[in-house]
Every structure is written in C-alpha cells, then in structure tokens.
C-alpha positions as CSV (number, residue, x, y, z in Angstrom):
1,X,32.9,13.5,-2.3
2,X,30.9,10.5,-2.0
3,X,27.5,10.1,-2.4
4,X,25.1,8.9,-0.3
5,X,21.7,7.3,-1.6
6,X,19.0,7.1,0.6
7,X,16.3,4.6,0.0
8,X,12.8,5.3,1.2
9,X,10.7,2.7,2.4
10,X,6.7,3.1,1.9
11,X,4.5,1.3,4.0
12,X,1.6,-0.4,2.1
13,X,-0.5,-1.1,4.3
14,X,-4.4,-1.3,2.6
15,X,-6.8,-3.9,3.6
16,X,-10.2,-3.0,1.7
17,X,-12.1,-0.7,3.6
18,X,-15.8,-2.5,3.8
19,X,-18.8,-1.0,6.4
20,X,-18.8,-3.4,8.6
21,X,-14.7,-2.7,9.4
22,X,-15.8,0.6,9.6
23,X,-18.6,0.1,11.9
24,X,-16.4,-1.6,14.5
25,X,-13.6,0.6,14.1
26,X,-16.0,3.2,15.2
27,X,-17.5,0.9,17.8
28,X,-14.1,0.1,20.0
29,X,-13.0,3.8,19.1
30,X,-15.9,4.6,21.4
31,X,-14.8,2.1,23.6
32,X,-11.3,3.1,23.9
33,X,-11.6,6.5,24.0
34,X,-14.9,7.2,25.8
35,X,-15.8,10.9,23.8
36,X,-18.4,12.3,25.5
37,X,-22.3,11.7,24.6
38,X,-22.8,14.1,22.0
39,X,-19.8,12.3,19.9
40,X,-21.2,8.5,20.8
41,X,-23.9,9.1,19.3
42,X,-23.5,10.8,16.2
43,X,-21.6,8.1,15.9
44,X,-23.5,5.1,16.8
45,X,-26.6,6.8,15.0
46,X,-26.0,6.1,11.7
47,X,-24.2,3.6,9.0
48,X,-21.3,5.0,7.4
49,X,-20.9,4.9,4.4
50,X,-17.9,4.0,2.1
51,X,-16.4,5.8,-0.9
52,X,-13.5,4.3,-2.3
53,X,-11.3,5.8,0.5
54,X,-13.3,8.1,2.2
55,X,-15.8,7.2,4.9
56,X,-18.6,10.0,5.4
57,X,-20.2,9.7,8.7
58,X,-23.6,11.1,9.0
59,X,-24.6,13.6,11.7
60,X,-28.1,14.8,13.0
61,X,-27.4,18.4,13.7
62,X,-25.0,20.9,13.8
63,X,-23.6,20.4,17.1
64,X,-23.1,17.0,16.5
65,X,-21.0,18.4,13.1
66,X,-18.9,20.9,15.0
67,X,-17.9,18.2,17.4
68,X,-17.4,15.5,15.2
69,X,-15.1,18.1,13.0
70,X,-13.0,19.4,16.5
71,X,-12.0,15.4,16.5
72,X,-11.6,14.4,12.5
73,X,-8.0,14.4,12.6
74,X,-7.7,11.9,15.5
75,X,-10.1,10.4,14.7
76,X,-8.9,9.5,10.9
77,X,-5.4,8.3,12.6
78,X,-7.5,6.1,15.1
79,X,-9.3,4.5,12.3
80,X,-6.1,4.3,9.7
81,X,-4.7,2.1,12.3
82,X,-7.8,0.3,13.3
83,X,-8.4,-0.7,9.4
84,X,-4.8,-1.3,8.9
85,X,-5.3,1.2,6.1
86,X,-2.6,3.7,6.0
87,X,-3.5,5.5,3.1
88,X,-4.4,8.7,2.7
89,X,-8.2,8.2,3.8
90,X,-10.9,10.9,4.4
91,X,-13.2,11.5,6.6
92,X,-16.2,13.4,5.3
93,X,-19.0,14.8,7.7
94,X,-22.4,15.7,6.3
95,X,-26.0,16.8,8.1
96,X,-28.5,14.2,7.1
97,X,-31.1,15.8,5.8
98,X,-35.2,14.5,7.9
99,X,-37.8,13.8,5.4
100,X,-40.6,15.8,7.1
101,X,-43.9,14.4,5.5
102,X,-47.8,15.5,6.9
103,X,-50.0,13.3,7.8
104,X,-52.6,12.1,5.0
105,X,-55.3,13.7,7.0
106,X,-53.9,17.2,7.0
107,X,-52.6,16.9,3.3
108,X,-55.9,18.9,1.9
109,X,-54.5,22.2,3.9
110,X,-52.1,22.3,0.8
C-alpha cells in the first residue's frame, strides 16, 4: 500500500486591522450591497471600535441589533475580504448606552 501525504496549505492573509480600514470597509460594504436604511445607518452612526481581532459595531436600539445580527455572518466574510484579513475575526454587536442628564435648572426636583 502506498501512502499518500497530503500537504495543507494555510492562507495567511493578516494586514493589521486599524479603524479607519474598518470604517471604509463598512463604507463600500454599504455601497456595494445597498442594506436597507435601518442597516446604513447603524452603521454609518457610529465608530467602531477595534479589539485585537474583533470589531464591535455600536447600535442605537434594538431593532437596529436584530438587524445587524440577521447579517453578521455576511457581513464578517464581506469585511475578511475587504481587510484582506482572513483570520478568524469577530464581529461583536452591543446597544450603546444614552447618557440622559437633566437640565441644571430642574436638578433641585432631586
């Protein structure tokens, strides 16, 4: 019997990942893929931001969430090629949280 070897081959792709990359990654995956309104904007709205490998986009609200999470897994491949970053990268989506404050003049109802 004769043996066969089989050599893999690993891509290693990795330019740094860097916010401004990310930012028009995001901006020509709105361009190319024209997601409706709700989508644009959540992403448009705010800077991502960048850990290690995983970019966390920031939503408003929870329909902006659910959407965004229906479209994270195309969304990750759009971007893994987009960076030229195949690596195993995350997308992490999180509710920013509004800083509510009263006005001075009403602060004595407290």
């Amino acid at each position: 019997m004769q043996k066969t070897e089989v050599q893999q081959f690993k891509v290693e792709a990795r330019d740094v990942i860097d916010e401004r990359k990310v930012v028009a990654a995001l901006e020509r995956y709105i361009q190319d893929h024209r997601p409706e309104p709700t989508v644009a904007i959540a992403l448009k709205t705010h800077r991502p931001e960048i850990d290690g490998e995983n970019i966390v986009l920031a939503v408003d609200n929870q329909l902006q969430q659910d959407k965004l999470e229906a479209l994270k897994m195309h969304l990750r491949n759009v971007l893994m090629k987009l960076l030229n970053n195949l690596s195993y990268s995350t997308i992490r989506i999180r509710q920013k949280k509004k800083n509510y404050s009263l006005p001075e003049k009403n602060s004595s109802i407290l």
